[in-house]
C-alpha positions in Angstrom: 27.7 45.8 48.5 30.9 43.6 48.0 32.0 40.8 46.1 31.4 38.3 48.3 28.1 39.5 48.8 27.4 38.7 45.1 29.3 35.4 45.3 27.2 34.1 48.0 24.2 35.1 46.7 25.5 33.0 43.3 26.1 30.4 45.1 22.6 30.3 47.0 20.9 30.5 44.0 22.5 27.8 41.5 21.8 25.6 45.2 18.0 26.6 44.5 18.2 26.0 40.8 20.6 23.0 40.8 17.3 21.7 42.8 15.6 22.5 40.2 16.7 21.5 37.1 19.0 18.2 37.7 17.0 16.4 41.2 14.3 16.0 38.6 15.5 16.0 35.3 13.8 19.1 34.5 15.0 19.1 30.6 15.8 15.8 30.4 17.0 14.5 27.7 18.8 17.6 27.0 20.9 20.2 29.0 20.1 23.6 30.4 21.7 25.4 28.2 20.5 23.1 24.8 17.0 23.6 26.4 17.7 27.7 26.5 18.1 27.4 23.1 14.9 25.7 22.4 13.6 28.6 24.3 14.5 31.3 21.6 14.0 29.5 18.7 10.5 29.0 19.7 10.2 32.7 21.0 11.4 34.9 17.9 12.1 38.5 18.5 9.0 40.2 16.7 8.3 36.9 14.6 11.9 36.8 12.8 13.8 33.8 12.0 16.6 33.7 13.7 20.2 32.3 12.6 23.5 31.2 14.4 24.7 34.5 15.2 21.5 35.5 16.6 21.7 33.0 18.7 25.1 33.2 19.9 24.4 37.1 20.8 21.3 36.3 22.8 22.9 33.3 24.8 26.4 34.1 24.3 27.7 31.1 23.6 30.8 29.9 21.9 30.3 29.1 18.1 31.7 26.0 17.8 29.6 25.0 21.2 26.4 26.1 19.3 27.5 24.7 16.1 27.2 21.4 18.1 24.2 21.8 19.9 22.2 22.5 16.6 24.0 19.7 15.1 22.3 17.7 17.8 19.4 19.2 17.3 19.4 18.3 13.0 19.9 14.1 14.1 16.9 14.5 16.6 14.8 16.3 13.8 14.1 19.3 16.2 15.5 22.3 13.7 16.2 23.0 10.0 18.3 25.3 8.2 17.2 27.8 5.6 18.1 30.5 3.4 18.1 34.1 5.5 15.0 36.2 5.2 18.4 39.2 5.7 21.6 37.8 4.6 22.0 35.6 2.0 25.5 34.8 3.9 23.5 32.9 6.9 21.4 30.1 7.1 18.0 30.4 9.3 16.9 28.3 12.1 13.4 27.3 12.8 12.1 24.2 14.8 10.0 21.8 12.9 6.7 20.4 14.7 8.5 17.9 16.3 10.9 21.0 17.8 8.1 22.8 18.6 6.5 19.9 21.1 9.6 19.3 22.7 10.6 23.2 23.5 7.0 23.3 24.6 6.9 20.2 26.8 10.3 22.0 28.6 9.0 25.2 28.9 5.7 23.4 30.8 8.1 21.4 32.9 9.8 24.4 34.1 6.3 26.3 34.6 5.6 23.7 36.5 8.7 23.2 38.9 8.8 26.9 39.5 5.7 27.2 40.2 6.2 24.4 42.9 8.5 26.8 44.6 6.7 29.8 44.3 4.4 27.7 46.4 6.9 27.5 49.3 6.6 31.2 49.5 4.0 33.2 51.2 1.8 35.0 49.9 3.0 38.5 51.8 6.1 37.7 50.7 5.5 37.4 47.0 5.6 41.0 45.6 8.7 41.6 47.5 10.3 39.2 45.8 9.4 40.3 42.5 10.3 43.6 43.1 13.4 42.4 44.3 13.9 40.4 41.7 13.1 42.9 38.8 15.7 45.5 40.8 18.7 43.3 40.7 17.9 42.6 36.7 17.4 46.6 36.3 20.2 47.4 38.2 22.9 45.2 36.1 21.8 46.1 33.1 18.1 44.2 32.1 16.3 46.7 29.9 13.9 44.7 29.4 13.2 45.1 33.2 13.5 48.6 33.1 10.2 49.2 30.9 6.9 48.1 32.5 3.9 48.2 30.2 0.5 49.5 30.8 -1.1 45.9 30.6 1.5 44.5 33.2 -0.6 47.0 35.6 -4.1 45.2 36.9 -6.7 46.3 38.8 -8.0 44.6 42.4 -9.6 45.2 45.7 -7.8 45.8 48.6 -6.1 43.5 51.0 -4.7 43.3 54.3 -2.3 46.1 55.2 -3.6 48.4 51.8 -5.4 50.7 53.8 -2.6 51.4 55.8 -0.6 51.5 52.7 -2.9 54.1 51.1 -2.0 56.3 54.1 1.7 55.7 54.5 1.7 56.6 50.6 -0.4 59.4 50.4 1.2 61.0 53.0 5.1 60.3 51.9 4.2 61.4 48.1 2.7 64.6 48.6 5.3 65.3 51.3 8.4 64.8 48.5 6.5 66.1 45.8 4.5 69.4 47.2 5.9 69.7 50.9 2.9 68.9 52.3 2.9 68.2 56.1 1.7 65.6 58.2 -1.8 67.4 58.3 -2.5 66.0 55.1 -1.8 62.6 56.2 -3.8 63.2 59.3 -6.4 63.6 56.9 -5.6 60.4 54.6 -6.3 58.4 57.8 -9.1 59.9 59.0 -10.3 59.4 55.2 -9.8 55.6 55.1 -10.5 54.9 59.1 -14.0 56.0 57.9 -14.2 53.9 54.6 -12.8 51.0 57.0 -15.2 51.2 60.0 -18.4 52.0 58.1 -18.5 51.6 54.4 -21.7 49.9 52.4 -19.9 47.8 49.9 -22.7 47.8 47.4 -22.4 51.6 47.2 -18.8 52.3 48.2 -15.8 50.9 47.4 -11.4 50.8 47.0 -9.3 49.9 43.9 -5.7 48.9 44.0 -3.4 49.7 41.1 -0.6 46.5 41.4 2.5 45.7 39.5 4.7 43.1 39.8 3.3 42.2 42.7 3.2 45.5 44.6 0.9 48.2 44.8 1.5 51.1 42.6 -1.7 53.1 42.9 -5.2 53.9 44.4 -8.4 55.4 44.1 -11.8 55.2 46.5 -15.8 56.0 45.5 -17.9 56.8 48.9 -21.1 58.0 49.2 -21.1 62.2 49.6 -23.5 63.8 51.4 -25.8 64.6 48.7 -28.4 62.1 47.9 -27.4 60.1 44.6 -23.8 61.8 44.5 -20.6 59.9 44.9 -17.3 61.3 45.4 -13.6 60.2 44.2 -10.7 59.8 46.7 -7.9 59.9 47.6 -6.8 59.0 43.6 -2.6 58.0 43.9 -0.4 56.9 41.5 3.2 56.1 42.9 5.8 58.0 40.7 7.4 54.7 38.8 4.3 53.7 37.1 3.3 57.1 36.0 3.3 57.2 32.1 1.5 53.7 32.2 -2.3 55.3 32.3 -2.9 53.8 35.6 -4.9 57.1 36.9 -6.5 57.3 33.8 -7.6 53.5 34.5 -8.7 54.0 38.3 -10.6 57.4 37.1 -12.4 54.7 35.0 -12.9 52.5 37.1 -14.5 54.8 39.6 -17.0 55.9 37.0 -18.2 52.9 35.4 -18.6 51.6 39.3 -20.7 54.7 40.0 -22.6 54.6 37.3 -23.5 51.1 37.5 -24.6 51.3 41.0 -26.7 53.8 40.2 -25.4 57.3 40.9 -26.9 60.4 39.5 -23.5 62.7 39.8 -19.6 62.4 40.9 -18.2 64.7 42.5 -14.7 64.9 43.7 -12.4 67.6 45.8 -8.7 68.6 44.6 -6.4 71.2 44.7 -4.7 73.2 41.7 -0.9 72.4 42.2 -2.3 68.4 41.3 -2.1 69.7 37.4 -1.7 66.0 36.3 -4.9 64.4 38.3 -6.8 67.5 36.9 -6.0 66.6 33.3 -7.1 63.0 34.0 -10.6 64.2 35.6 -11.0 66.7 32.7 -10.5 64.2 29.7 -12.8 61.9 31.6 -15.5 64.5 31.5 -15.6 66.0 34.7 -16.2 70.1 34.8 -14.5 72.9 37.4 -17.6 73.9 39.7 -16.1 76.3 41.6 -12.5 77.3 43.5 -11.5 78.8 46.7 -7.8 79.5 48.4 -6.6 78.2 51.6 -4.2 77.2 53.7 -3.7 73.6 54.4 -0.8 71.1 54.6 1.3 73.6 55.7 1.3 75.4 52.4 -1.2 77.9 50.0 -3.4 76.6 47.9 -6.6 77.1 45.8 -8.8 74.3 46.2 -11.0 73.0 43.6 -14.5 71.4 43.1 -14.9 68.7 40.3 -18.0 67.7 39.2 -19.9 64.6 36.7 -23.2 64.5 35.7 -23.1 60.5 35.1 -26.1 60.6 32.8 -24.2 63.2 30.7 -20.5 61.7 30.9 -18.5 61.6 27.8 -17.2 58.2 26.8 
């Protein structure tokens, strides 16, 4: 990475937005930076007022710049000034009705223009570039980029290229994690070739954790070999979205499925170095049938048998 690496990429991107914002007069009749205020006053940290110095922080503008903007913004009847809910020294800033139309006919205007670009961009293509987009804002310093939250996570089936991904995961994660060898992925494949080939999609089925656009975690239900038992698999949650209760969500997922389907029992197979998956399947209800050691993976291990009577389960 160099300077001029960062300078061209300024330059590419003030092309894309300059496309943007002045070819069709996206905040029209005011300017980018008069419509970016707009955009705070009418999105209040935690509901607070805020005043000219807020504003100047968040923006970083010049005070006398400001000082003029919300000048402009008194004559057009867009803001007024107040007393300070926190220092009698300032003078809040909130936007009247009329304010409060025109930040939000903006704010749809720009929705809108993005969007239109967004739709020049593949689908494939779209959770690269939000990931790639959320690591150049974490990387510089965003900490709002740096803290996902549990209801940015959702829930969906698969599509093309997840199985594969399910493998390529599986396999990589328990390798960095646990030293497992390619056995284990050998048997991640063999797992999900099955599922793919020959699954009944009433009875069986695949959940994909995403975030930002990329997938962040998996979990499958198949049929076992015991009538009216089904068993979880191959339950994965990638490292950065850990803390977010996205096992506890596909766990869920996987039971409610079952049970609606009409399952008498799930069962599921793990092994005892997995100490966080265990704590999920336990506070969902499920109860240790039985252990035995092995070798596998290239390492010792005691393997473990899980079992949930669905008629029984705890909610």
């Amino acid at each position: 990475m160099t300077v001029q690496d960062i300078r061209s990429f300024n330059r590419f991107y003030t092309n894309v937005i300059g496309a943007l914002d002045y070819s069709r007069h996206l905040y029209a009749p005011y300017t980018l930076t008069e419509s970016r205020v707009l955009y705070e006053l009418v999105h209040p940290e935690q509901g607070r007022r805020l005043d000219a110095a807020d504003l100047r922080a968040r923006l970083n503008l010049d005070a006398g710049y400001l000082s003029r903007i919300l000048g402009k913004f008194e004559r057009d009847g867009l803001v007024e000034r107040g007393a300070s809910e926190h220092d009698s020294r300032r003078r809040s800033i909130t936007l009247t009705p009329r304010g409060r139309t025109t930040a939000e006919l903006l704010d749809e205007r720009s929705r809108e223009a993005v969007g239109a670009l967004l739709d020049t961009v593949p689908a494939a293509d779209r959770g690269r570039l939000a990931q790639a987009l959320r690591t150049v804002r974490t990387v510089l310093g965003d900490g709002r980029a740096a803290a996902p939250r549990s209801e940015d996570v959702t829930l969906r089936d698969p599509g093309p290229g997840d199985l594969g991904w399910i493998v390529a995961r599986n396999g990589a994660v328990y390798a960095a994690e646990f030293g497992w060898n390619a056995e284990y992925e050998g048997l991640v494949a063999r797992v999900v070739a099955d599922f793919a080939q020959d699954h009944d999609p009433y009875l069986e089925r695949v959940w994909i954790a995403e975030l930002d656009g990329r997938a962040v975690g998996c979990v499958m239900c198949v049929r076992d070999e015991a009538p009216g038992t089904a068993r979880l698999r191959l339950l994965l949650v990638e490292p950065e979205a850990r803390g977010l209760g996205v096992g506890d969500r596909l766990v869920r997922a996987v039971i409610d499925f079952a049970r609606g389907v009409g399952y008498r029992e799930l069962v599921l197979w793990t092994n005892d170095v997995l100490t966080s998956a265990r704590s999920i399947y336990r506070r969902h209800g499920f109860v240790l049938a039985g252990e035995t050691p092995h070798r596998s993976f290239g390492v010792d291990l005691t393997g473990q048998d899980w079992r949930l009577p669905l008629q029984q389960a705890r909610e």
